[in-house]
C-alpha positions in Angstrom: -2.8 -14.2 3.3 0.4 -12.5 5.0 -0.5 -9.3 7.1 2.4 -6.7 6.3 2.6 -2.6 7.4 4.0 -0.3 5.2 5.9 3.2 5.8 5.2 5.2 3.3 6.6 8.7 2.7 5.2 11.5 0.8 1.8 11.7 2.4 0.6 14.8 3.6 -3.8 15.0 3.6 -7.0 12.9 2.8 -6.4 12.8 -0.8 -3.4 10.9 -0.7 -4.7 8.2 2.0 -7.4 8.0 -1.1 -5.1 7.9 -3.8 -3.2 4.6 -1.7 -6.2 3.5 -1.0 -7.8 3.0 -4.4 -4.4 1.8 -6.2 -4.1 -0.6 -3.3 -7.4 -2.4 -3.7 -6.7 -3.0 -7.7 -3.8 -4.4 -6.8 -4.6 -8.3 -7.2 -3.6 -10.9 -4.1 -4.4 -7.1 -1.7 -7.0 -6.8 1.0 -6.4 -3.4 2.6 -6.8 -3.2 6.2 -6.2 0.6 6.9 -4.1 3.3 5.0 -3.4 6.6 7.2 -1.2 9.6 6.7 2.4 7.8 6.6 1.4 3.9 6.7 -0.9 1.2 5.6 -1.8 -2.0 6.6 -2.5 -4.6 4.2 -2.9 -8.4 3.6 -1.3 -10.3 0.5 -0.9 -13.9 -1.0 2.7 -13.3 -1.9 1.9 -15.9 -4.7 -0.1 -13.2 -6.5 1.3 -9.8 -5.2 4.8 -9.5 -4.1 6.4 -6.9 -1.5 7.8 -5.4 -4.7 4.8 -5.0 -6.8 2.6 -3.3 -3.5 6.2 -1.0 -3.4 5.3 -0.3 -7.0 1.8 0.1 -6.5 2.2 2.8 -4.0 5.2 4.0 -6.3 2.6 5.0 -9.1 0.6 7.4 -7.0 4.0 9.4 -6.3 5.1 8.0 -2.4 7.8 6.0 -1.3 6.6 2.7 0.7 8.8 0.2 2.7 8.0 -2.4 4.6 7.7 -1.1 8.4 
């Protein structure tokens, strides 16, 4: 597992650390560390979830995420 920090724009309260939150942890190959306003924290195996499809993950709750 790979430990990688993620910018993400777009968040503004609670319910949007949620809404990362959830999405994150059905995303298989994901262990979530921490999400806060703005970032997250996560571990992948990059043989089952790429930097891509965490991107994407985080895309479908409406932010934009880069790696940090």
């Amino acid at each position: 597992m790979e430990q990688v920090k993620f910018k993400i724009e777009g968040m503004t309260c609670h319910h949007c650390v949620m809404a990362v939150t959830n999405r994150l942890a059905k995303t298989p190959g994901v262990k979530v560390d921490e999400v806060q306003i703005g970032s997250a924290v996560i571990h992948h195996d990059p043989a089952v979830a790429t930097i891509d499809q965490i991107e994407e993950a985080i895309a479908d709750e409406g932010y934009t995420a880069f790696p940090a």
